[in-house]
Structures are given as C-alpha cells and as structure tokens.
KERO-140994 format. One record per residue: z, y, x of N, C-alpha, C, CB in turn; residue number from 1; chain. Coordinates in Angstrom, 1 decimal. Glycine has a CB too. Layout:
REM KERO-140994
@n_z = Z&n_y = Y&n_x = X&ca_z = Z&ca_y = Y&ca_x = X&c_z = Z&c_y = Y&c_x = X&cb_z = Z&cb_y = Y&cb_x = X&n = NUM&chain = A
...
//
This chain:
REM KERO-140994
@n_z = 20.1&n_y = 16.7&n_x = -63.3&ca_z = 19.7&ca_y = 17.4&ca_x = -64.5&c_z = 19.1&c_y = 18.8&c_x = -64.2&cb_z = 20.9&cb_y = 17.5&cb_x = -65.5&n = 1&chain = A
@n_z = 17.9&n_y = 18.9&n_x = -64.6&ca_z = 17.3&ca_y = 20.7&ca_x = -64.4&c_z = 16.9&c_y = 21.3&c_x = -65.5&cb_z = 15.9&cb_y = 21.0&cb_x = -63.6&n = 2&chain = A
@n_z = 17.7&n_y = 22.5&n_x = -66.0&ca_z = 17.3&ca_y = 23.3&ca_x = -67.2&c_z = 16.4&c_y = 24.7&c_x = -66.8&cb_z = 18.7&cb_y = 23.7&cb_x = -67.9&n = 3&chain = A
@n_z = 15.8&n_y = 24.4&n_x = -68.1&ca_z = 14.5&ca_y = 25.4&ca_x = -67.8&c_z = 14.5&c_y = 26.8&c_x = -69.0&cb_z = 12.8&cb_y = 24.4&cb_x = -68.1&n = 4&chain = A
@n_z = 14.1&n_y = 27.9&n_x = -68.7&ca_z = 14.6&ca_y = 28.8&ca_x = -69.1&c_z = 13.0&c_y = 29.7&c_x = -69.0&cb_z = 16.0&cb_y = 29.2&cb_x = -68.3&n = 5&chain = A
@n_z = 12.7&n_y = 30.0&n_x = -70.3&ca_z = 11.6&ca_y = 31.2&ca_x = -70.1&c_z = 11.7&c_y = 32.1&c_x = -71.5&cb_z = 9.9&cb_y = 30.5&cb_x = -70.0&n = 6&chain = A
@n_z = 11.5&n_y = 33.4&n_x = -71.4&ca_z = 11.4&ca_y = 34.4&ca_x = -71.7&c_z = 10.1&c_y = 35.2&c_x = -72.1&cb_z = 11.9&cb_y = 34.6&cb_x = -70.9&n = 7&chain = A
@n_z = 9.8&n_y = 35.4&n_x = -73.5&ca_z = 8.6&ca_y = 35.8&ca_x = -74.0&c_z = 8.3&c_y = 37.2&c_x = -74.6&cb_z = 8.4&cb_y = 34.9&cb_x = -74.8&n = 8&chain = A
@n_z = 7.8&n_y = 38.0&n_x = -74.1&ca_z = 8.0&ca_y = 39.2&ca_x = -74.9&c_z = 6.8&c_y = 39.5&c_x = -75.4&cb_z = 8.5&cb_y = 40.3&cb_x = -74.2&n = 9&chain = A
@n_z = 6.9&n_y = 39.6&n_x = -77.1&ca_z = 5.7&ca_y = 40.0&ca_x = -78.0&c_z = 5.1&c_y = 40.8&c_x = -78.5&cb_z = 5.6&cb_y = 39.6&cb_x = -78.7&n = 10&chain = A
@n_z = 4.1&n_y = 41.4&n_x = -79.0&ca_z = 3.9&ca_y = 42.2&ca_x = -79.6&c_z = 3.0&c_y = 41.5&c_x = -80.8&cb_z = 3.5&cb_y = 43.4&cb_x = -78.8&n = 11&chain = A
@n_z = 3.5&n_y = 42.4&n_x = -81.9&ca_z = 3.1&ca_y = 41.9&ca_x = -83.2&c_z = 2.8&c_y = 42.9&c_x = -84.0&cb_z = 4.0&cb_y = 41.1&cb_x = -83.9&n = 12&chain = A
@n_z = 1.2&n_y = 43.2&n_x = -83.9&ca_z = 0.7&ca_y = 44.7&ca_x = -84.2&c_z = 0.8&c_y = 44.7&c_x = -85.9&cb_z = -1.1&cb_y = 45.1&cb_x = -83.5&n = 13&chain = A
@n_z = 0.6&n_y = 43.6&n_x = -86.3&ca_z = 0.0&ca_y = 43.5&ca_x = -88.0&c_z = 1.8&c_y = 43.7&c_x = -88.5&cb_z = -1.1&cb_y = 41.4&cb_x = -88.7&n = 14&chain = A
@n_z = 3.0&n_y = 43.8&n_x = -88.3&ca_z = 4.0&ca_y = 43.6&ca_x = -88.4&c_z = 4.3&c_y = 45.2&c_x = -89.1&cb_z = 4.5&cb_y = 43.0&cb_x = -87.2&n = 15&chain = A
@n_z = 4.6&n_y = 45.5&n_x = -90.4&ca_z = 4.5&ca_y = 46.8&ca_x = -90.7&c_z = 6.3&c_y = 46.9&c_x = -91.3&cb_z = 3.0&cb_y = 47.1&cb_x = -91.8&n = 16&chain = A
@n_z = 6.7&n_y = 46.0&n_x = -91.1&ca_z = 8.1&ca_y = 46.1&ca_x = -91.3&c_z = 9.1&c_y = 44.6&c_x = -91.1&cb_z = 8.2&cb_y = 46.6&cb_x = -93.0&n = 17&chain = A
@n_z = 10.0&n_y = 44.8&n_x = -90.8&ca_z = 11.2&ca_y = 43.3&ca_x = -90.4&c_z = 11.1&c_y = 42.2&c_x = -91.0&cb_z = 12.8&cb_y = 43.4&cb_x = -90.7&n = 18&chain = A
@n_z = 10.6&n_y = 42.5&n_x = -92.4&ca_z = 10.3&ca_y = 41.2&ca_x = -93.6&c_z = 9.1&c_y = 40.8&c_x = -92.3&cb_z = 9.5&cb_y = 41.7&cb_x = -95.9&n = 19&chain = A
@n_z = 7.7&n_y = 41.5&n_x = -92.3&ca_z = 6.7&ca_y = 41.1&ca_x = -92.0&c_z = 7.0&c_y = 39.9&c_x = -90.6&cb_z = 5.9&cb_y = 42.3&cb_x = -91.8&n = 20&chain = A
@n_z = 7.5&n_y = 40.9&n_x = -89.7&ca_z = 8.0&ca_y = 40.0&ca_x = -88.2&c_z = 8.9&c_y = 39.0&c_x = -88.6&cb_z = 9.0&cb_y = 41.0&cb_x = -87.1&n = 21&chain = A
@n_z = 9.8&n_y = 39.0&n_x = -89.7&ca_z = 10.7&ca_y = 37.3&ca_x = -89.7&c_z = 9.9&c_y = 36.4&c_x = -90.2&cb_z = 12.1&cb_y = 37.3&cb_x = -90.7&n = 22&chain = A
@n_z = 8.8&n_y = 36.8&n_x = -90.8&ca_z = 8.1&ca_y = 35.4&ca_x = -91.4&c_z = 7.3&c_y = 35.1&c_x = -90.3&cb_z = 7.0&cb_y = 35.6&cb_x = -92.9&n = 23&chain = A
@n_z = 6.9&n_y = 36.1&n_x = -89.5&ca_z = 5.6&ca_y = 35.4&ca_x = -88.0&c_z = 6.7&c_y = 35.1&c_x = -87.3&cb_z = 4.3&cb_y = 36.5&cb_x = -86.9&n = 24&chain = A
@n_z = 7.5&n_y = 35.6&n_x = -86.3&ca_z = 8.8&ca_y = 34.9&ca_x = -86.0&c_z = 9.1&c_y = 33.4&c_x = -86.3&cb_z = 9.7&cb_y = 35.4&cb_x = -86.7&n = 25&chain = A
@n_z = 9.6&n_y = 33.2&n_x = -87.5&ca_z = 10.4&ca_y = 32.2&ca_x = -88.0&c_z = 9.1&c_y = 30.9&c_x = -87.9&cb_z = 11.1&cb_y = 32.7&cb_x = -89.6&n = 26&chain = A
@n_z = 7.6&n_y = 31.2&n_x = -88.3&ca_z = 6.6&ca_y = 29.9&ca_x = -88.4&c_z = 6.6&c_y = 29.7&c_x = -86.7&cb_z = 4.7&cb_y = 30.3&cb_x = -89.2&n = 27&chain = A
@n_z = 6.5&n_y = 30.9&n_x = -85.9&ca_z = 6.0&ca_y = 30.3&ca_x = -84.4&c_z = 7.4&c_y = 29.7&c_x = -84.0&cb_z = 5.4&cb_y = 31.6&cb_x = -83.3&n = 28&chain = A
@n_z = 8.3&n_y = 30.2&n_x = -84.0&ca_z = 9.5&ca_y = 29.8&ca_x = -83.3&c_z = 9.6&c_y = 27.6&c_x = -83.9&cb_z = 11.0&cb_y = 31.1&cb_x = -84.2&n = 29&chain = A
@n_z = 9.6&n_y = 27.5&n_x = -85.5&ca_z = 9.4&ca_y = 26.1&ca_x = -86.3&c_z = 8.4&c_y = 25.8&c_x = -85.4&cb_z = 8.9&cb_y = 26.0&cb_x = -88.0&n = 30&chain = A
@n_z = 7.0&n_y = 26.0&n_x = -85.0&ca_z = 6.0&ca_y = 25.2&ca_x = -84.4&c_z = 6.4&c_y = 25.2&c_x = -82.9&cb_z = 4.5&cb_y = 25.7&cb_x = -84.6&n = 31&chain = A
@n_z = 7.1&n_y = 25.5&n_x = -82.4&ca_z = 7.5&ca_y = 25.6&ca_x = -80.5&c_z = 8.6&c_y = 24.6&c_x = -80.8&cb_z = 8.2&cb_y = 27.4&cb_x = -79.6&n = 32&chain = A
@n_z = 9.3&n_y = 24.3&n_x = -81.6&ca_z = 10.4&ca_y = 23.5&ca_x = -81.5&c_z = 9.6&c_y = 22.3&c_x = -82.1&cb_z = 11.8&cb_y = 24.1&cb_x = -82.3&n = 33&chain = A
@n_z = 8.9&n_y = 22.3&n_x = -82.7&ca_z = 8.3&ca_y = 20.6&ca_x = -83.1&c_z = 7.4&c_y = 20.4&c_x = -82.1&cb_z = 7.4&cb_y = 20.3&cb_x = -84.7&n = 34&chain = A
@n_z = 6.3&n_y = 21.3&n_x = -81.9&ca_z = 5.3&ca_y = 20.6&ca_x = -81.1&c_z = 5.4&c_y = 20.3&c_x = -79.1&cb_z = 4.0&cb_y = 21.8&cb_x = -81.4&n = 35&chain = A
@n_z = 6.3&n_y = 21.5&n_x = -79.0&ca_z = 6.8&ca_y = 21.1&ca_x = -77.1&c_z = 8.7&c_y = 20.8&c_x = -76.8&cb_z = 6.2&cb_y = 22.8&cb_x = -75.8&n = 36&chain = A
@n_z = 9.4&n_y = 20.6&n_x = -78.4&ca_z = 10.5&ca_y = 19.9&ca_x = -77.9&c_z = 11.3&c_y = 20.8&c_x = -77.0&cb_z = 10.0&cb_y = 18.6&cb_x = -77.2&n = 37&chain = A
@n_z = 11.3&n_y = 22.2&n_x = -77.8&ca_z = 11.7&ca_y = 23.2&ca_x = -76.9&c_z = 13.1&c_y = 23.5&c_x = -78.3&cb_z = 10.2&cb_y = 24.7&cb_x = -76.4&n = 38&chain = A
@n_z = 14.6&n_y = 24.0&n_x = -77.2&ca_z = 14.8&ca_y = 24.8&ca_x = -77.8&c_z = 14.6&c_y = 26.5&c_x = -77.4&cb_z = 15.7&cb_y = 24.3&cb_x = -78.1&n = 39&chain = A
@n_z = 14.1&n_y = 27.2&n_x = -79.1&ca_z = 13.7&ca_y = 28.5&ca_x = -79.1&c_z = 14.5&c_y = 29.3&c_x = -80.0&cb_z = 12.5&cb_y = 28.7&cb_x = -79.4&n = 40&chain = A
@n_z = 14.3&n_y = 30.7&n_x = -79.9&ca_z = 15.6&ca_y = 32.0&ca_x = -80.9&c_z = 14.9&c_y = 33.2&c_x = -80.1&cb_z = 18.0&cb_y = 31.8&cb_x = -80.5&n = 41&chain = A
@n_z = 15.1&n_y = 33.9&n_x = -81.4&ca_z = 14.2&ca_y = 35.2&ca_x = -81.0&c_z = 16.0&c_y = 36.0&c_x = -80.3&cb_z = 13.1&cb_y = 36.3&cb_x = -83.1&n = 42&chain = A
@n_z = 15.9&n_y = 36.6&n_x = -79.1&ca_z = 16.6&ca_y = 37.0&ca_x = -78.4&c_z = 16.9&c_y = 38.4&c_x = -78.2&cb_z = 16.3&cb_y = 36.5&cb_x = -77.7&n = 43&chain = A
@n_z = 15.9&n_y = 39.2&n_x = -78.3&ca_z = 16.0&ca_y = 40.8&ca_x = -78.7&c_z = 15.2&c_y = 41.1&c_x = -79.6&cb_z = 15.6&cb_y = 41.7&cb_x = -77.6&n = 44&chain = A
@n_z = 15.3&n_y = 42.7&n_x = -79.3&ca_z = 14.4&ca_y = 43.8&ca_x = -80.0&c_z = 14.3&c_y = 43.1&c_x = -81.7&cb_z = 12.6&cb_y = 44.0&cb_x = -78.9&n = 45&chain = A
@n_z = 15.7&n_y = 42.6&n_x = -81.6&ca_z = 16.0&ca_y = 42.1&ca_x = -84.0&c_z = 15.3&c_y = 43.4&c_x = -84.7&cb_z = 18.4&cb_y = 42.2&cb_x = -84.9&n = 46&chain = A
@n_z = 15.4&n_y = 44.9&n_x = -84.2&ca_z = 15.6&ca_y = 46.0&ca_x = -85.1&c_z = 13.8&c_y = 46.7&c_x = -85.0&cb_z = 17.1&cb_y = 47.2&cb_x = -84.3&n = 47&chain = A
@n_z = 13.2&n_y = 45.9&n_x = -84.1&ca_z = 11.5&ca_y = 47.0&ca_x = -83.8&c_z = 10.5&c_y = 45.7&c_x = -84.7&cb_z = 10.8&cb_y = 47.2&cb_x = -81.3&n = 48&chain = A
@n_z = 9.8&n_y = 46.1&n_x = -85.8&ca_z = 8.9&ca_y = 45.7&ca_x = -86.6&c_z = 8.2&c_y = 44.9&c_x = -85.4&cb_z = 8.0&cb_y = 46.8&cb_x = -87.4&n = 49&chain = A
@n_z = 7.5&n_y = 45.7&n_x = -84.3&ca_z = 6.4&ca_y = 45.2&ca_x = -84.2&c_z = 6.9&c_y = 44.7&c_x = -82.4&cb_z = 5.0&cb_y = 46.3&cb_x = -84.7&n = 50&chain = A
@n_z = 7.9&n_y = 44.2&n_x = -82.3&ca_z = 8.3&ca_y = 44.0&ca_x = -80.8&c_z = 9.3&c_y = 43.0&c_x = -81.0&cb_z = 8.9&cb_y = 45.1&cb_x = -80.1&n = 51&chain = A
@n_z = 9.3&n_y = 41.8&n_x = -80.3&ca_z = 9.9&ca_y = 40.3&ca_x = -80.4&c_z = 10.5&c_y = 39.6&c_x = -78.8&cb_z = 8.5&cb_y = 39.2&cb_x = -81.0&n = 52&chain = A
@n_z = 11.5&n_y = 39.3&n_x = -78.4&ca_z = 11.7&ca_y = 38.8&ca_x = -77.2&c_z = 11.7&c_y = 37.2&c_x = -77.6&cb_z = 13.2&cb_y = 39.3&cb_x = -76.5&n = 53&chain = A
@n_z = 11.6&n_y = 36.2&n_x = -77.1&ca_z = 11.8&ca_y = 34.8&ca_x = -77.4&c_z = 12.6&c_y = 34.4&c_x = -76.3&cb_z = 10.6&cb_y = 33.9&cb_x = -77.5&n = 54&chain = A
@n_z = 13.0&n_y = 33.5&n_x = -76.8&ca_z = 14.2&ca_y = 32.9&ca_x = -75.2&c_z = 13.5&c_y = 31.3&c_x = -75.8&cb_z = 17.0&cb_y = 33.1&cb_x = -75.4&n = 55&chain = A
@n_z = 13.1&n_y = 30.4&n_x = -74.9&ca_z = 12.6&ca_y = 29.0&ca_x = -75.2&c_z = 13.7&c_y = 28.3&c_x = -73.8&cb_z = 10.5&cb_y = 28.8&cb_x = -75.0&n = 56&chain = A
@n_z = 14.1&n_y = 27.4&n_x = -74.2&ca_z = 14.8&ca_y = 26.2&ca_x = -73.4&c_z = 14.2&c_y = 24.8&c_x = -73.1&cb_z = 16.0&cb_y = 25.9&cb_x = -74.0&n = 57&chain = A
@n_z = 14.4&n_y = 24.0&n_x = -72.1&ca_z = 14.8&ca_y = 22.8&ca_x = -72.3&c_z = 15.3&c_y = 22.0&c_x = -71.0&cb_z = 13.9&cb_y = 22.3&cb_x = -73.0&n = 58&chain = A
@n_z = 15.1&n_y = 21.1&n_x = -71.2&ca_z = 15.8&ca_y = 19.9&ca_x = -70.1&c_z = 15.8&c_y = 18.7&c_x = -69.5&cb_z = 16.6&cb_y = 19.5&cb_x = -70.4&n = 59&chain = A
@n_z = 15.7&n_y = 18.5&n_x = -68.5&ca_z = 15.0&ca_y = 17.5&ca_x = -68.2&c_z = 15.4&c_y = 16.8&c_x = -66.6&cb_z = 13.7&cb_y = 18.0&cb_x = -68.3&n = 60&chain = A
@n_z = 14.9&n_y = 16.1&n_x = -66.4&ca_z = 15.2&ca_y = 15.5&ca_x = -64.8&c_z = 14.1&c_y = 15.5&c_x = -64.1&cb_z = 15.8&cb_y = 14.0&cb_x = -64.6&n = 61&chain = A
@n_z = 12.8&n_y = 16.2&n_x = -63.9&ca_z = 11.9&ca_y = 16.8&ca_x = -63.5&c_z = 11.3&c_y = 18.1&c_x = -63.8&cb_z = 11.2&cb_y = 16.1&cb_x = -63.7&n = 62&chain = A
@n_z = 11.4&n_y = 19.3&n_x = -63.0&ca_z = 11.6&ca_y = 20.5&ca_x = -63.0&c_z = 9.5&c_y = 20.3&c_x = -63.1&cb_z = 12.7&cb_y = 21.2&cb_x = -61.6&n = 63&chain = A
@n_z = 8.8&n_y = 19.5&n_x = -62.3&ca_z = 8.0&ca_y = 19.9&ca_x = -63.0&c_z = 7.2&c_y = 20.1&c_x = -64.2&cb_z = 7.9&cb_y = 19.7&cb_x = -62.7&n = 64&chain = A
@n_z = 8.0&n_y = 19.2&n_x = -64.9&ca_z = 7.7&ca_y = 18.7&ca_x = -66.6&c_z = 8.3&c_y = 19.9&c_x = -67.0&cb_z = 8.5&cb_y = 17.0&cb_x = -67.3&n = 65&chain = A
@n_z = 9.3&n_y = 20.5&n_x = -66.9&ca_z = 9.7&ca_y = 21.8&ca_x = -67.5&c_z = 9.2&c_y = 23.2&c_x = -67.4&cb_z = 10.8&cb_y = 22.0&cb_x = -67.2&n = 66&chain = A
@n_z = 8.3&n_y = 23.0&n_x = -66.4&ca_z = 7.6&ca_y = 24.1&ca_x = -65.7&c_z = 6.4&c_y = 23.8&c_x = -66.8&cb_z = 7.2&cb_y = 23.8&cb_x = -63.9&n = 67&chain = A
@n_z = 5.8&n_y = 22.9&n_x = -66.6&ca_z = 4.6&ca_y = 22.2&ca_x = -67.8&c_z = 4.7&c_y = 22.9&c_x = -68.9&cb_z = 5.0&cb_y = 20.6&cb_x = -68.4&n = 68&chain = A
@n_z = 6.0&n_y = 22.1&n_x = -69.7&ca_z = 6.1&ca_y = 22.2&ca_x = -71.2&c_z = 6.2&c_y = 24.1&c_x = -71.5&cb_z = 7.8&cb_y = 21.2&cb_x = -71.8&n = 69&chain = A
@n_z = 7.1&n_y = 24.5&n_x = -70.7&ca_z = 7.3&ca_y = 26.1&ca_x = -70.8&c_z = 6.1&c_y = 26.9&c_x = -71.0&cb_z = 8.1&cb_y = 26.7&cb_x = -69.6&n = 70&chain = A
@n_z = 4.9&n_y = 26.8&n_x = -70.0&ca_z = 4.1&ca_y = 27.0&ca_x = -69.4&c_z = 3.1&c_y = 26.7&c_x = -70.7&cb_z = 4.2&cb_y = 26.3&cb_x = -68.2&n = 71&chain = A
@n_z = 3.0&n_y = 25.6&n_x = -71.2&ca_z = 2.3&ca_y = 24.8&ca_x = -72.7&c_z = 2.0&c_y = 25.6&c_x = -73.8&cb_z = 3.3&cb_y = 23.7&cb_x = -73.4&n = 72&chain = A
@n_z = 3.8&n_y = 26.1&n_x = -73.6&ca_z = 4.2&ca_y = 26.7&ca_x = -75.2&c_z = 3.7&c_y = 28.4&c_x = -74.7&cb_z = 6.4&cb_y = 26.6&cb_x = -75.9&n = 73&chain = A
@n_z = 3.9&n_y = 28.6&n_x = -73.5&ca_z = 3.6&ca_y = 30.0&ca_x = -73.7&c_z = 1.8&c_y = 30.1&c_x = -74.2&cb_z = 4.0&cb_y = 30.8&cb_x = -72.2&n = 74&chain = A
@n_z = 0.9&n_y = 29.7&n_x = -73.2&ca_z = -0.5&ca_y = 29.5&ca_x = -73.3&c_z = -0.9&c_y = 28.8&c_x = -74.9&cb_z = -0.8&cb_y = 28.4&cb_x = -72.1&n = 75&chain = A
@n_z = 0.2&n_y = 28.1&n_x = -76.0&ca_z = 0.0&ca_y = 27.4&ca_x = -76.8&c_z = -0.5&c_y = 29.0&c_x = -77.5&cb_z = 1.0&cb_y = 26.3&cb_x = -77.2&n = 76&chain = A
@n_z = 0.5&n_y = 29.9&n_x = -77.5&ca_z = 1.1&ca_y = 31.6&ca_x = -78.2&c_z = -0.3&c_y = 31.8&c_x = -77.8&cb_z = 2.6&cb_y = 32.8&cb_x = -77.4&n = 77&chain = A
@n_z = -1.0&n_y = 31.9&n_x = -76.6&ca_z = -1.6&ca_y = 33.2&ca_x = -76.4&c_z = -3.0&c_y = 32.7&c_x = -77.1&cb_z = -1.8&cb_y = 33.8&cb_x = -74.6&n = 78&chain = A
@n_z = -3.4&n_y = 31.3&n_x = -77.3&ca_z = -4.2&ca_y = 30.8&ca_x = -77.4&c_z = -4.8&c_y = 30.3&c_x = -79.4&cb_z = -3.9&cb_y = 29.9&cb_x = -76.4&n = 79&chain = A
@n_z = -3.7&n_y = 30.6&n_x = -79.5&ca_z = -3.6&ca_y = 30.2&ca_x = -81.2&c_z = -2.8&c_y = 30.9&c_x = -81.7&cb_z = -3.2&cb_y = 29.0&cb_x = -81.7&n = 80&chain = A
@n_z = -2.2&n_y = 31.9&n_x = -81.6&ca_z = -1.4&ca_y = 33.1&ca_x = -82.8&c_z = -2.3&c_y = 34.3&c_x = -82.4&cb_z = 0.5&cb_y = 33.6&cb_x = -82.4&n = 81&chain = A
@n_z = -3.0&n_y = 34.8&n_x = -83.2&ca_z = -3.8&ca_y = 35.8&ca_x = -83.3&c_z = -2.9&c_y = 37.0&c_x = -83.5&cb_z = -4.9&cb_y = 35.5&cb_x = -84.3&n = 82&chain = A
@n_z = -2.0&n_y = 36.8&n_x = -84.3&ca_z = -1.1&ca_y = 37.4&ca_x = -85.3&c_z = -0.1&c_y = 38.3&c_x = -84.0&cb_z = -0.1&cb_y = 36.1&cb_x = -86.5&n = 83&chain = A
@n_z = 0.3&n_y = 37.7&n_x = -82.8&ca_z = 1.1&ca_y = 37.8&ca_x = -81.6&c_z = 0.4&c_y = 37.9&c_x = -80.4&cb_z = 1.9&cb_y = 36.8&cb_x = -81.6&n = 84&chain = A
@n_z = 0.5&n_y = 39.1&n_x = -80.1&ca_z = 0.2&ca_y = 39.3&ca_x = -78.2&c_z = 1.5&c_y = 39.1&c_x = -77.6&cb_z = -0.4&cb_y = 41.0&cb_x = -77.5&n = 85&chain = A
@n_z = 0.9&n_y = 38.2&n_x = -76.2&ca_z = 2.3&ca_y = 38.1&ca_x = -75.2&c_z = 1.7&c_y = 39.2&c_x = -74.5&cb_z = 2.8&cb_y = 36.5&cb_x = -74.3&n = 86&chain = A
@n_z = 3.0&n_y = 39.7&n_x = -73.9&ca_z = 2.8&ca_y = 40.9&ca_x = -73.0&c_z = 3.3&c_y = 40.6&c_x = -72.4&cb_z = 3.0&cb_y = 42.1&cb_x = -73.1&n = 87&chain = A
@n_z = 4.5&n_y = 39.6&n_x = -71.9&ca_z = 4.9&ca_y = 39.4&ca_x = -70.0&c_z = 5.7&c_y = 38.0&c_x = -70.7&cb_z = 6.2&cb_y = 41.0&cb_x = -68.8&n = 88&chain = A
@n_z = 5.8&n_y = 37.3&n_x = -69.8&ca_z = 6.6&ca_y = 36.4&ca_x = -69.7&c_z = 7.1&c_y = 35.5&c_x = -68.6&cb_z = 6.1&cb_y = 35.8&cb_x = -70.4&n = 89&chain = A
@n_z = 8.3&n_y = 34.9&n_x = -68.8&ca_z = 9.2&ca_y = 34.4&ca_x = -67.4&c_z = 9.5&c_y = 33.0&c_x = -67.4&cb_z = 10.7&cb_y = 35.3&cb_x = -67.2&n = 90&chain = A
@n_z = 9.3&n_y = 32.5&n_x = -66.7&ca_z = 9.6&ca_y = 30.7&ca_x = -66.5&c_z = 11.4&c_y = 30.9&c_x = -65.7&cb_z = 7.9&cb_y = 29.8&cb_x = -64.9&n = 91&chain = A
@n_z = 12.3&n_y = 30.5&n_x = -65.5&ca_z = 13.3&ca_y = 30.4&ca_x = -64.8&c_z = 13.6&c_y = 28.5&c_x = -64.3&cb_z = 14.4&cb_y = 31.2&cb_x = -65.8&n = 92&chain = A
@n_z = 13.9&n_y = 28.1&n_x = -63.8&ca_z = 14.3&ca_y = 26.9&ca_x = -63.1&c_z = 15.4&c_y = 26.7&c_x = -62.6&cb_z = 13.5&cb_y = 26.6&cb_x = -62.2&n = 93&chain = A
@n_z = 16.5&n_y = 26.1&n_x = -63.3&ca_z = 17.8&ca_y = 26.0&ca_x = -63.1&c_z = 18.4&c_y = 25.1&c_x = -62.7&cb_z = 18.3&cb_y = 26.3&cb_x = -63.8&n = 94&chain = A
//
C-alpha cells in the first residue's frame, strides 16, 4: 500500500474577505474530490482572505499513479482556476 501526500499553497487575489475565499475554496476542493478521486481540506492560513494551504491525499499500490493523479490535480488548479494562483507545491510519497 503507498499513500500520497501533496500540499498546495494559494493565492486568491479577487478574495476580498473569508465569505469570498470559502465559496472558491469549497467549489475547487468539490471538483478535486470528484474529478482525480483525491481526498482534499483546506489545511492552513483559515484566518487570511486571500491565502489558502490544501492538503490533497490518496492511495494506491502504484506510487506512480499517485505521483500522476497529485501531479493532475495540481496542473488541473494552475490550468483552469483563474480565480487561484499556486505558488509552491509538494508531492510527498509514503
């Protein structure tokens, strides 16, 4: 069994208060969990409008398929949420 672990840190400029960030939050986090079968939960920075950590999981018996899918969802973010810049992000392999 190999669990996979990556780490997303966002910036969300249009985000002018916590209402604003839980609604972009809450739609990307619903589309990462249906479309790559990930589990996801915003992990820090609850209290900064415009600053988001993501923690994304999952599991599998091929570390490269987890590498894949992690890898998917992050590029899915950079490539189709206009709304959200990634500014660093971490793959882990467990």
């Amino acid at each position: 069994m190999v669990v996979g672990t990556c780490t997303v840190e966002l910036h969300l400029p249009q985000a002018l208060s916590l209402k604003d960030k839980r609604s972009v939050i809450k739609s990307l986090i619903a589309h990462l969990r249906q479309a790559f079968n990930v589990a996801a939960a915003e992990i820090d920075h609850q209290d900064f409008p415009q600053s988001a950590r993501l923690g994304l999981a999952t599991i599998s018996n091929d570390a490269g398929h987890i590498h894949a899918t992690l890898e998917g969802a992050v590029r899915w973010i950079q490539a189709h949420r206009r709304d959200v810049m990634v500014v660093d992000w971490e793959i882990a392999i467990l």
